[in-house]
C-alpha positions as CSV (number, residue, x, y, z in Angstrom):
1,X,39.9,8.1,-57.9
2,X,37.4,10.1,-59.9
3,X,34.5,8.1,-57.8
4,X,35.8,8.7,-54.9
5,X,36.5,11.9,-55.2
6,X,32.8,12.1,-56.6
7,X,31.5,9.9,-53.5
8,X,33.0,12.2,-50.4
9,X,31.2,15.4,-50.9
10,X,28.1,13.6,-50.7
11,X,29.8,10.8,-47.8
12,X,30.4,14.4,-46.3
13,X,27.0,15.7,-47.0
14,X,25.5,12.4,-45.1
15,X,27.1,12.6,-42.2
16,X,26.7,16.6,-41.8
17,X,22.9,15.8,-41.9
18,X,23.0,12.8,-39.4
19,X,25.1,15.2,-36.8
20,X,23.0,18.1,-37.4
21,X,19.4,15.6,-36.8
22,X,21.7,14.1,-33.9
23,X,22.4,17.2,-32.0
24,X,18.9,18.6,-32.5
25,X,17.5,15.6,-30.9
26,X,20.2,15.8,-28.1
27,X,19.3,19.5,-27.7
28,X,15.7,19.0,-28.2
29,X,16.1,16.0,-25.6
30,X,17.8,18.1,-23.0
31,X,15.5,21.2,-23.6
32,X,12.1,18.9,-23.4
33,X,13.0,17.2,-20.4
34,X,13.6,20.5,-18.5
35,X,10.1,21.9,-20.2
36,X,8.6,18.9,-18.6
37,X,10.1,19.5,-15.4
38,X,9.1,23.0,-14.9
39,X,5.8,22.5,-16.5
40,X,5.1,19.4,-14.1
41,X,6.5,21.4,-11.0
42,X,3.8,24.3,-11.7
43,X,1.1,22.0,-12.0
44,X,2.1,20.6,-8.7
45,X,2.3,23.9,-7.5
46,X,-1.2,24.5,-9.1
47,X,-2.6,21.7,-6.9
48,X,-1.1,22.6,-3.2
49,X,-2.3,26.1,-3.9
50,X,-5.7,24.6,-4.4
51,X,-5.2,22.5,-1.3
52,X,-6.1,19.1,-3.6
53,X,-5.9,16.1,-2.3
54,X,-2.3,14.9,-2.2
55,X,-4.2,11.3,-3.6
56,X,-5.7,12.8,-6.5
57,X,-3.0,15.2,-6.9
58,X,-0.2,12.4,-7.1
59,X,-2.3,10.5,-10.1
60,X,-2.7,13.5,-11.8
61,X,0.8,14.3,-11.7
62,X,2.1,11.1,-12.7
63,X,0.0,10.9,-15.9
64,X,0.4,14.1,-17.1
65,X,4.4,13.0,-16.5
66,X,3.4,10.5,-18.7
67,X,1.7,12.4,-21.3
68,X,4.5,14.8,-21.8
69,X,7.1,12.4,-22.4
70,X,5.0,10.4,-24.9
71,X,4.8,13.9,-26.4
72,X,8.2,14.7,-26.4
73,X,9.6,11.1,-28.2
74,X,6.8,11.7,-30.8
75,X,8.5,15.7,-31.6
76,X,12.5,13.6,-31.4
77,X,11.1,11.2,-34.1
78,X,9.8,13.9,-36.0
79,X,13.1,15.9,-36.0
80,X,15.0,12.7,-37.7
81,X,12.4,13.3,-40.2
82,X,9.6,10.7,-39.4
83,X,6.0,11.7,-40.0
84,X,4.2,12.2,-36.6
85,X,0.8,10.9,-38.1
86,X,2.0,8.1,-39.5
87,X,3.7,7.5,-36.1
88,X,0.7,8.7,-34.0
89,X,-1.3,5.6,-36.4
90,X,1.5,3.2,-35.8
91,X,1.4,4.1,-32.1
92,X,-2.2,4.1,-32.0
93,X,-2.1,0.4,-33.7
94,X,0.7,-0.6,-31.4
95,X,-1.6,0.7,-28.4
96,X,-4.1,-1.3,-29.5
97,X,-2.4,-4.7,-29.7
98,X,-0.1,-3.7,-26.6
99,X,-4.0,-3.3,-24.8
100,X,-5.3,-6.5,-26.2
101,X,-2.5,-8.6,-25.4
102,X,-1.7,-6.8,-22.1
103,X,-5.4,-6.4,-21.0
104,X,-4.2,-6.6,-17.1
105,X,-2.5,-3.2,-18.1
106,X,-5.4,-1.5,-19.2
107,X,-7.4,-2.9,-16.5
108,X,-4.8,-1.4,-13.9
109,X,-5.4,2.1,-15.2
110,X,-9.0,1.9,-15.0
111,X,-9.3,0.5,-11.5
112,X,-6.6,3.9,-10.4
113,X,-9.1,5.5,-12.1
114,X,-11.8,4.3,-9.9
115,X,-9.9,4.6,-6.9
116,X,-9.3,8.0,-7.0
117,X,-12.9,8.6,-7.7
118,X,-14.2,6.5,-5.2
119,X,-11.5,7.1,-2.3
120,X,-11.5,4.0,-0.9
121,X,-8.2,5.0,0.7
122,X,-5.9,7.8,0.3
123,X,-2.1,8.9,0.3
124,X,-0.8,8.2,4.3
125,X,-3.4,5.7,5.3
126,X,-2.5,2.2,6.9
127,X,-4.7,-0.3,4.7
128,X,-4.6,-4.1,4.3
129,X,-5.3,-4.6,0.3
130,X,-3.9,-6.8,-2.5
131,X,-2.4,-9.4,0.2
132,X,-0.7,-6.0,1.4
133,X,-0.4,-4.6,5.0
134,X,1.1,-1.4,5.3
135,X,0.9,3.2,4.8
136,X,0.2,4.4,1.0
137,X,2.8,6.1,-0.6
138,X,1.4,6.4,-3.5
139,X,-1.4,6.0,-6.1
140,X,0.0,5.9,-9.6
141,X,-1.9,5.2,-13.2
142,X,-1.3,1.5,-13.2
143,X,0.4,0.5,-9.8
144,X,-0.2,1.4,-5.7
145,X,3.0,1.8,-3.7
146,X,2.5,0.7,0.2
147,X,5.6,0.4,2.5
148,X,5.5,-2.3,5.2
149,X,5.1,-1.9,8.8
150,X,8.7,-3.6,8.1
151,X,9.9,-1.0,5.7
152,X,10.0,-2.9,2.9
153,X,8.1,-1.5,-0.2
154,X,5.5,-3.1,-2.3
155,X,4.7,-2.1,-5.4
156,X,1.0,-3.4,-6.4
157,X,-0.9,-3.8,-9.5
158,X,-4.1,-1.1,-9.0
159,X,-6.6,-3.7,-10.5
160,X,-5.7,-6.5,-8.1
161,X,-6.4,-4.2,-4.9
162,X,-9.2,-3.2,-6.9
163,X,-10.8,-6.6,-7.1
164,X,-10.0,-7.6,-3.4
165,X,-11.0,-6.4,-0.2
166,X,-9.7,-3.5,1.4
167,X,-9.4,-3.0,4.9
168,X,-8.8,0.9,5.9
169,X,-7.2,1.0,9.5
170,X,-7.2,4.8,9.4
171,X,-10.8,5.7,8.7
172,X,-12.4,5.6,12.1
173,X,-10.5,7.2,15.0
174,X,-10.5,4.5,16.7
175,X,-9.4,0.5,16.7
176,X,-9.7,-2.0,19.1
177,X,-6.5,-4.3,20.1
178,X,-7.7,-7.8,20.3
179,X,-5.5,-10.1,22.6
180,X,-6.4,-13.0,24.9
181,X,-5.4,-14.2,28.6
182,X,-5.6,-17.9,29.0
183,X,-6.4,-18.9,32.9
184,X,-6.1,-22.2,34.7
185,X,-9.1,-24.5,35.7
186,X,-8.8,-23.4,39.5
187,X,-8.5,-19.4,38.5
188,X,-10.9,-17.1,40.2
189,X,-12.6,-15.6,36.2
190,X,-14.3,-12.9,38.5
191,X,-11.2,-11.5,40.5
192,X,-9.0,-11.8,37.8
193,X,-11.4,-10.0,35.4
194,X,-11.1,-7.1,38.1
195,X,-7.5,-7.0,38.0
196,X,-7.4,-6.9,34.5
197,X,-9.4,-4.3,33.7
198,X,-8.0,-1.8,36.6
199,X,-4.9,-2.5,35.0
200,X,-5.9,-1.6,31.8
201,X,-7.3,2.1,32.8
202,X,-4.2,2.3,33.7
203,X,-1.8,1.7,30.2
204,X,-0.6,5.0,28.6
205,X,-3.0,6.0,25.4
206,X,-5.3,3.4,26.2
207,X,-9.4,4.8,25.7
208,X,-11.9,5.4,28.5
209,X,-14.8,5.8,26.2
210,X,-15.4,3.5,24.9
211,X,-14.2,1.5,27.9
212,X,-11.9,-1.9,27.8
213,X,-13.5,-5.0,27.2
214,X,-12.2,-8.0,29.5
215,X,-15.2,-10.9,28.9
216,X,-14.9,-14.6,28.8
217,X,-14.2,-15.9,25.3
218,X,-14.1,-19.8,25.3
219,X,-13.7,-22.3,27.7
220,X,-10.8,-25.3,26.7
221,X,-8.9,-28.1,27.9
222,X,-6.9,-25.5,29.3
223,X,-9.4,-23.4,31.0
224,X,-11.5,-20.0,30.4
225,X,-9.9,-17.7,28.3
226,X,-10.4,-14.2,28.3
227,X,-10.7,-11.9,25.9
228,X,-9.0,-8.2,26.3
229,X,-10.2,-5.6,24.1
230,X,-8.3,-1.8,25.1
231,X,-9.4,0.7,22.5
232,X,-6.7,3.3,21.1
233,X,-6.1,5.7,18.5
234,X,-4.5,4.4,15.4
235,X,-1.3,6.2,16.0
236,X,-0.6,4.3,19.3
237,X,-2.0,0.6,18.4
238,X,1.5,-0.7,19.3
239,X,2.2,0.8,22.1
240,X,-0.9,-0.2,23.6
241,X,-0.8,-3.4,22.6
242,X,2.6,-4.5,23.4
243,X,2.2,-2.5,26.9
244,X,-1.4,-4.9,27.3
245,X,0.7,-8.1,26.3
246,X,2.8,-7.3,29.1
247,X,0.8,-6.7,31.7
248,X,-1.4,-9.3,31.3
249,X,2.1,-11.5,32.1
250,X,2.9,-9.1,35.0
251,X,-0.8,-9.4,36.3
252,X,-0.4,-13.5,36.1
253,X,3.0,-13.4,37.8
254,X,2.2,-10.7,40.5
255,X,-0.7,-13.4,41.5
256,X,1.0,-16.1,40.9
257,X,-1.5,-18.1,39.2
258,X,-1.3,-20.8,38.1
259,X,0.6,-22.0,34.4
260,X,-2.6,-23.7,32.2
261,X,-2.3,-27.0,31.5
262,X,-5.3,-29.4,29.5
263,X,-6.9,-32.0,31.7
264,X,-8.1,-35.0,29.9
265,X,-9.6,-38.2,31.7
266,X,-9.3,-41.4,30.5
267,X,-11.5,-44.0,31.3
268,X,-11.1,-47.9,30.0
269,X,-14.0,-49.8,28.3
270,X,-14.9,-51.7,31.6
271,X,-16.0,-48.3,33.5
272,X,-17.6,-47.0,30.6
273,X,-19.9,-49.9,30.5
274,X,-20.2,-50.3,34.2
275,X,-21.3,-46.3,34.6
């Protein structure tokens, strides 16, 4: 009884210290988190008063989101009594072998940090890049985040668009809708090349300078086939495009020309010799 009795004041002692360590790091938790809010919503702030550009202002926002949380588990630790510089060395070591293991990790950061230098896109833009074709949403630290022309979001490592090709539909402020008309062997190419471009001058959005192209592309089994080449502004690609698709198929039955079919002759060995 004597030990017991002797063991509970300092049982009690124990636990007053783990609740006391607990609740400051609850509080300091709760108290950090709102620090980092505020302090993250001025430096936004900061930015849109400076008119930066929402590319560069994202990344900057994100890792300094980053930084502040990193800052804020290091000062939790420290409450339960742990010494920040032997955990900033730990850490540090940890970084290391996390970077060396994980070198596509590191490699990500640096290739957002050449993107944002070297803009070869920015936040809103409709690019084609990492196997991805879709509008930016955002360019983060380690990973891009494009949505879909289907609304489905992809979330890409910044290294691998890095390394590829990048195709920026929204730089120029123009693009050209590429779509082909395939015409029977007997079709008149001249008159229906007329049509076709009248028709075209006359689709909603579509460009008079630079002017429709309506050219021969190929000739095949099937016949000539044109090309048709409307010019637009980005924003009304579809449009134009479906509306050409369609009347290209209005233009062919309003004629009534005819459906293209491949003509192949056949000759037998005999007439081969004897020609």
């Amino acid at each position: 009884m004597n030990t017991i009795a002797h063991l509970n004041p300092a049982l009690v002692s124990l636990i007053t210290q783990i609740g006391s360590q607990v609740f400051g790091a609850i509080l300091l938790w709760i108290v950090g988190r709102w620090l980092i809010g505020f302090t993250v919503r001025l430096a936004n702030a900061a930015l849109n008063r400076q008119k930066v550009d929402p590319t560069l202002a994202s990344y900057v926002i994100s890792s300094l989101t980053g930084l502040l949380n990193v800052v804020l588990i290091i000062s939790i630790l420290g409450a339960f009594g742990v010494q920040t510089t032997t955990f900033a060395a730990i850490f540090a070591a940890f970084g290391l072998a996390i970077g060396t293991a994980w070198g596509g990790l590191l490699s990500n950061f640096a290739a957002g940090v050449f993107m944002v230098v070297l803009r070869p896109f920015k936040v809103g833009e409709f690019i084609e890049a990492g196997g991805v074709v879709g509008t930016v949403v955002e360019i983060g630290p380690f990973v891009t985040k494009i949505n879909a022309p289907d609304n489905v979001l992809n979330i890409v490592g910044n290294s691998k668009i890095f390394a590829d090709n990048i195709k920026n539909y929204s730089f120029n402020a123009y693009r050209r809708v590429e779509l082909v008309m395939q015409l029977n062997h007997n079709a008149n190419v001249g008159e229906v090349m007329t049509l076709l471009k009248s028709r075209l001058s006359e689709i909603h959005n579509v460009m008079t300078d630079p002017s429709p192209d309506v050219e021969i592309l190929e000739f095949n089994l099937s016949g000539p086939k044109l090309a048709v080449r409307p010019y637009c502004h980005n924003k009304d690609y579809w449009q134009v495009y479906f509306d050409t698709n369609r009347s290209i198929n209005d233009l062919a039955a309003e004629q009534g020309y005819s459906t293209p079919e491949q003509h192949l002759v056949i000759r037998s060995v005999s007439e081969v010799k004897a020609g």
